[in-house]
LUMRO-43752 format. One record per residue (C-alpha): residue number from 0; x, y, z. Coordinates in nm, 4 decimals. Layout:
<pts>
(NUM (X Y Z))
...
</pts>
This chain:
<pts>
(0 (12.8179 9.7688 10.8231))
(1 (12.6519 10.0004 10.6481))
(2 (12.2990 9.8800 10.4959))
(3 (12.3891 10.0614 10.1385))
(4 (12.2740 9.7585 9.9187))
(5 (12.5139 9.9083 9.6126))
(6 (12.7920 9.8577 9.8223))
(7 (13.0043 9.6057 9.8308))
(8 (13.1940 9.4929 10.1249))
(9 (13.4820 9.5999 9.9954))
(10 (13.3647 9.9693 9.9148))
(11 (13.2213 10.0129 10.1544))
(12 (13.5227 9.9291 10.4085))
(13 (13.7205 10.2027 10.2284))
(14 (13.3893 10.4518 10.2614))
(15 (13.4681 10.3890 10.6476))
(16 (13.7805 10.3991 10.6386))
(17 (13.8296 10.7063 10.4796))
(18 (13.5250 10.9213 10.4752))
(19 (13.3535 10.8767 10.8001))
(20 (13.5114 10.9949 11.1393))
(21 (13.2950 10.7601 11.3681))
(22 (13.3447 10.8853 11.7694))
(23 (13.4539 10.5810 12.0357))
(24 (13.0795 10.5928 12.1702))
(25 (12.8805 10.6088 11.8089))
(26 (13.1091 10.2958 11.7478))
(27 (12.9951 10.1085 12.0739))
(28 (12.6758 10.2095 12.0250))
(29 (12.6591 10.0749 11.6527))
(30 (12.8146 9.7615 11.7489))
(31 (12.5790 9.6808 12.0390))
(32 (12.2619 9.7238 11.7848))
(33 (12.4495 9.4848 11.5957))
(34 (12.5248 9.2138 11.8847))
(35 (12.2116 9.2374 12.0960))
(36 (11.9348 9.3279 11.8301))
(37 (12.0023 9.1626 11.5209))
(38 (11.6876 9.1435 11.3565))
(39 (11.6020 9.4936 11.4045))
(40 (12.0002 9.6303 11.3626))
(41 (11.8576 9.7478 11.0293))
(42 (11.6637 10.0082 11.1833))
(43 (11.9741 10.2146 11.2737))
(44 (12.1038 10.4561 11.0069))
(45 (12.5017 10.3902 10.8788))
(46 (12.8098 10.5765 10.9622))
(47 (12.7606 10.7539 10.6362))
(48 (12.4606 10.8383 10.6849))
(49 (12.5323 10.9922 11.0349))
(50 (12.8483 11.1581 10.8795))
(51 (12.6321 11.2933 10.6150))
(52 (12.3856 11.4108 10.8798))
(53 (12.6316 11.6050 11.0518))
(54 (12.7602 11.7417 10.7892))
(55 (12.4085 11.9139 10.6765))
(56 (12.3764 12.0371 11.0041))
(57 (12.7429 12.2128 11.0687))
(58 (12.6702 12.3610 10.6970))
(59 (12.3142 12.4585 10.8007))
(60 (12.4900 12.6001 11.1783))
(61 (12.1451 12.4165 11.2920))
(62 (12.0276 12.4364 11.6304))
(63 (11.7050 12.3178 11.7237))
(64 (11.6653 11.9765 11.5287))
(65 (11.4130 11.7499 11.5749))
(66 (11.3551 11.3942 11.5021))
(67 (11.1166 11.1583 11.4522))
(68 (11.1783 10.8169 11.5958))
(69 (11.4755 10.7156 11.8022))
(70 (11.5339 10.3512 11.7547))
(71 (11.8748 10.3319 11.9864))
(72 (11.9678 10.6952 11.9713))
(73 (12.2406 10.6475 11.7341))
(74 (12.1198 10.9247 11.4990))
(75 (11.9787 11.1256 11.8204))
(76 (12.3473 11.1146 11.9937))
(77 (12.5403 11.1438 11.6036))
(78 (12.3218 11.5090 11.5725))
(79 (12.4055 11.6126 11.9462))
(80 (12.7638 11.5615 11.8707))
(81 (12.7011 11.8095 11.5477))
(82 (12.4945 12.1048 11.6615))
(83 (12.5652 12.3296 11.9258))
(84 (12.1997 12.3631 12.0224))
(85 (11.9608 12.0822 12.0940))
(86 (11.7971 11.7596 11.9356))
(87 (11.4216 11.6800 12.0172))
(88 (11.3903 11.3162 11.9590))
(89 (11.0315 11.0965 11.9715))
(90 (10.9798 10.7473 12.0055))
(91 (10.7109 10.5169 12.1932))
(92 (10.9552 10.2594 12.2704))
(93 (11.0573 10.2724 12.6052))
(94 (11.2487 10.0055 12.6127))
(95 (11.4799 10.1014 12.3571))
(96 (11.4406 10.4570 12.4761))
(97 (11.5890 10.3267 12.7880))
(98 (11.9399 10.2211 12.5707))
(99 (11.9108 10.5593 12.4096))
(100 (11.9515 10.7661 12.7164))
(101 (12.2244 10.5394 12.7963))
(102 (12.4755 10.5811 12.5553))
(103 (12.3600 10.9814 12.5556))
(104 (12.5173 10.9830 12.9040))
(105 (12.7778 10.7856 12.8317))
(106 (12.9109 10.9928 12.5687))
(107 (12.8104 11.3748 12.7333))
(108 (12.5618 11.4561 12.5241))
(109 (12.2231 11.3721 12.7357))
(110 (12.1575 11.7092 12.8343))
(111 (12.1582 11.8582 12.4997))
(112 (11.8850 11.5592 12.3952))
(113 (11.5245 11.5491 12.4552))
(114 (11.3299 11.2551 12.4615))
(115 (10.9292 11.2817 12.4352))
(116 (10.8301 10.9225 12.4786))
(117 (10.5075 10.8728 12.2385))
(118 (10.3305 10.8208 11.9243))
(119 (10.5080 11.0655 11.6965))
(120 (10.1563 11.1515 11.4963))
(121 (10.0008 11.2414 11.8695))
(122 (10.3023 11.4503 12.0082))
(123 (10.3583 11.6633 11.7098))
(124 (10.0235 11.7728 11.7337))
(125 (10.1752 11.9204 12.0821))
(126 (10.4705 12.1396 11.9419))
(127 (10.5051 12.4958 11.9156))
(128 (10.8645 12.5465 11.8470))
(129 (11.0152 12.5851 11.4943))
(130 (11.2685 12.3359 11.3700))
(131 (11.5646 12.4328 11.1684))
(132 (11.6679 12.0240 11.0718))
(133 (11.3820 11.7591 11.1127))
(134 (11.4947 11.3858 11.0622))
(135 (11.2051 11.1172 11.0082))
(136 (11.3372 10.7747 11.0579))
(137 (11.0260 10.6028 11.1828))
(138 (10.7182 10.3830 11.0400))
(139 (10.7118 10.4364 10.6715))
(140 (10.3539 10.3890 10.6382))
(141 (10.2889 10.7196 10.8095))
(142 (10.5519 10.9368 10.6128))
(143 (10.2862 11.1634 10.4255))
(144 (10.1263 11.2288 10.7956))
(145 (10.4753 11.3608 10.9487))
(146 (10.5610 11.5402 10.6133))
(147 (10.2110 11.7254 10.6481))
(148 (10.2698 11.7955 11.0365))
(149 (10.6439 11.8777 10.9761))
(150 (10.5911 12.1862 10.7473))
(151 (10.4459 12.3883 11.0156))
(152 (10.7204 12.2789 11.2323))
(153 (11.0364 12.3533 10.9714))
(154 (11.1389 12.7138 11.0378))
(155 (11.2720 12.9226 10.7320))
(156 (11.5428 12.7912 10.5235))
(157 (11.5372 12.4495 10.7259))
(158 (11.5539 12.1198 10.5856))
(159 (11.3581 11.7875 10.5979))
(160 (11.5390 11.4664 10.5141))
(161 (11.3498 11.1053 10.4979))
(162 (11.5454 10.7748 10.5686))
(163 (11.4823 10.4913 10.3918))
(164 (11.3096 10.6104 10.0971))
(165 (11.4917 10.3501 9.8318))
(166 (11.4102 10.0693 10.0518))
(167 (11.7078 9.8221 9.9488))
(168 (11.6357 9.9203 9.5609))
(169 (11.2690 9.7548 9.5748))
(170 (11.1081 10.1410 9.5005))
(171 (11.2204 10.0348 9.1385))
(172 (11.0550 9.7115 9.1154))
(173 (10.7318 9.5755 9.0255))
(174 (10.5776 9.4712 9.3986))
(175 (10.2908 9.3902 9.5877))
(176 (10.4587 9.4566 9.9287))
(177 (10.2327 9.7146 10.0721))
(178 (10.5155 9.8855 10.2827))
(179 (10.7434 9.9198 9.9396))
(180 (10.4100 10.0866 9.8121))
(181 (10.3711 10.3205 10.0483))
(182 (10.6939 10.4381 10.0107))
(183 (10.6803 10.4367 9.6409))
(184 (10.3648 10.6224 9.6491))
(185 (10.4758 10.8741 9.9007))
(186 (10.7728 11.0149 9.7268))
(187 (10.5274 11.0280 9.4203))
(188 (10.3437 11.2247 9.6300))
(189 (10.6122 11.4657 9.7508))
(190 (10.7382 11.5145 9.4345))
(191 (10.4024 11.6354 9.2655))
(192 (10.3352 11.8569 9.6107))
(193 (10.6107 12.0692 9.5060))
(194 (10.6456 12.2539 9.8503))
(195 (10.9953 12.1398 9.8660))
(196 (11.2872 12.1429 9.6421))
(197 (11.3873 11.7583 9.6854))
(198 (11.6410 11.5457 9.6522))
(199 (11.6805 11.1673 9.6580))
(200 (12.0152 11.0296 9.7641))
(201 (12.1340 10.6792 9.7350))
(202 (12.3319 10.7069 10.0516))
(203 (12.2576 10.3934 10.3101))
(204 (11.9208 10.3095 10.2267))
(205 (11.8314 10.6038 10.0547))
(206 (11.7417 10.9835 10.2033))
(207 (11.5045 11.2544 10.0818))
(208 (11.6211 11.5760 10.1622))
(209 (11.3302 11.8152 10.1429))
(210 (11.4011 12.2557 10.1353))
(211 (11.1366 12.4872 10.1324))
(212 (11.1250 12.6501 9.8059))
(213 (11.2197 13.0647 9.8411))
(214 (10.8871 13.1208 9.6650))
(215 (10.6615 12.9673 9.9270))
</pts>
């Protein structure tokens, strides 16, 4: 269900069960990833996740959130649901962009969603807005390239937060796998940057949350 790999089935039923508060449409739209794109189901964050996402973002009272790939919208249409301002949401994929805007309807939530259809390192070159919540689920390999870009775009006392930074627990083992690397060797590299207070969190497949430090 969820894509935590230190969960068990078990666990994590109860986790659902009694800590997320999934809407009728999140749930449809979860289950379709599951049914019609198997292979690439992983791609979508967890209920927990999304719950946890919310949750930053009602404590935050953060408007103007952006994101940073789209997959099927599930994390687009779980921050819509949370904010009472607006989620600006990138992607290339227009055929999954196509589902996104879908389900956004469905559940009344397209208008306060927009979708820039493109490669995230080109359009974020074309922003001039400030972001109070920025959420990079996309290609790992270009993480360090959106965390650069995203600074200028974080306004004051916003936050930052990574997806799959633990990468099923294979951060902590020995590897050749260049992806694994990259994703090794960018949280190295966030870490040392020090720009950010940080944290890692072993929720679904692990999140960096990223603050600007008061001092900066």
């Amino acid at each position: 269900m969820s894509g935590n790999f230190l969960l068990n089935e078990k666990l994590e039923k109860y986790i659902y069960e009694n800590g997320v508060n999934e809407t009728k449409i999140e749930k449809e739209l979860r289950e379709y990833n599951n049914k019609e794109h198997p292979k690439s189901a992983h791609l979508q964050i967890s209920p927990e996740q999304s719950e946890f996402l919310k949750l930053i973002i009602n404590i935050g009272s953060y408007k103007n959130i952006l994101e940073i790939g789209t997959y099927l919208g599930y994390s687009a249409l779980s921050m819509a649901l949370a904010t009472e301002g607006r989620v600006t949401t990138i992607d290339k994929d227009e055929k999954t962009n196509e589902i996104a805007l879908k389900f956004w309807k469905k559940a009344g939530v397209d208008h306060k969603i927009k979708l820039i259809a493109g490669l995230a390192s080109q359009e974020l070159d074309k922003l001039n807005e400030k972001y109070d919540f920025i959420f990079v689920d996309a290609d790992k390999t270009n993480n360090a390239e959106y965390y650069e870009k995203c600074k200028n775009l974080l306004s004051e006392g916003g936050v930052i937060a990574f997806d799959n930074m633990l990468w099923k627990g294979k951060v902590s083992e020995d590897t050749n796998d260049p992806k694994v690397e990259k994703i090794k060797a960018f949280n190295s590299y966030v870490k040392r940057d020090n720009y950010f207070e940080i944290s890692l969190i072993s929720i679904g497949d692990g999140i960096m949350l990223c603050k600007k430090r008061n001092s900066i």
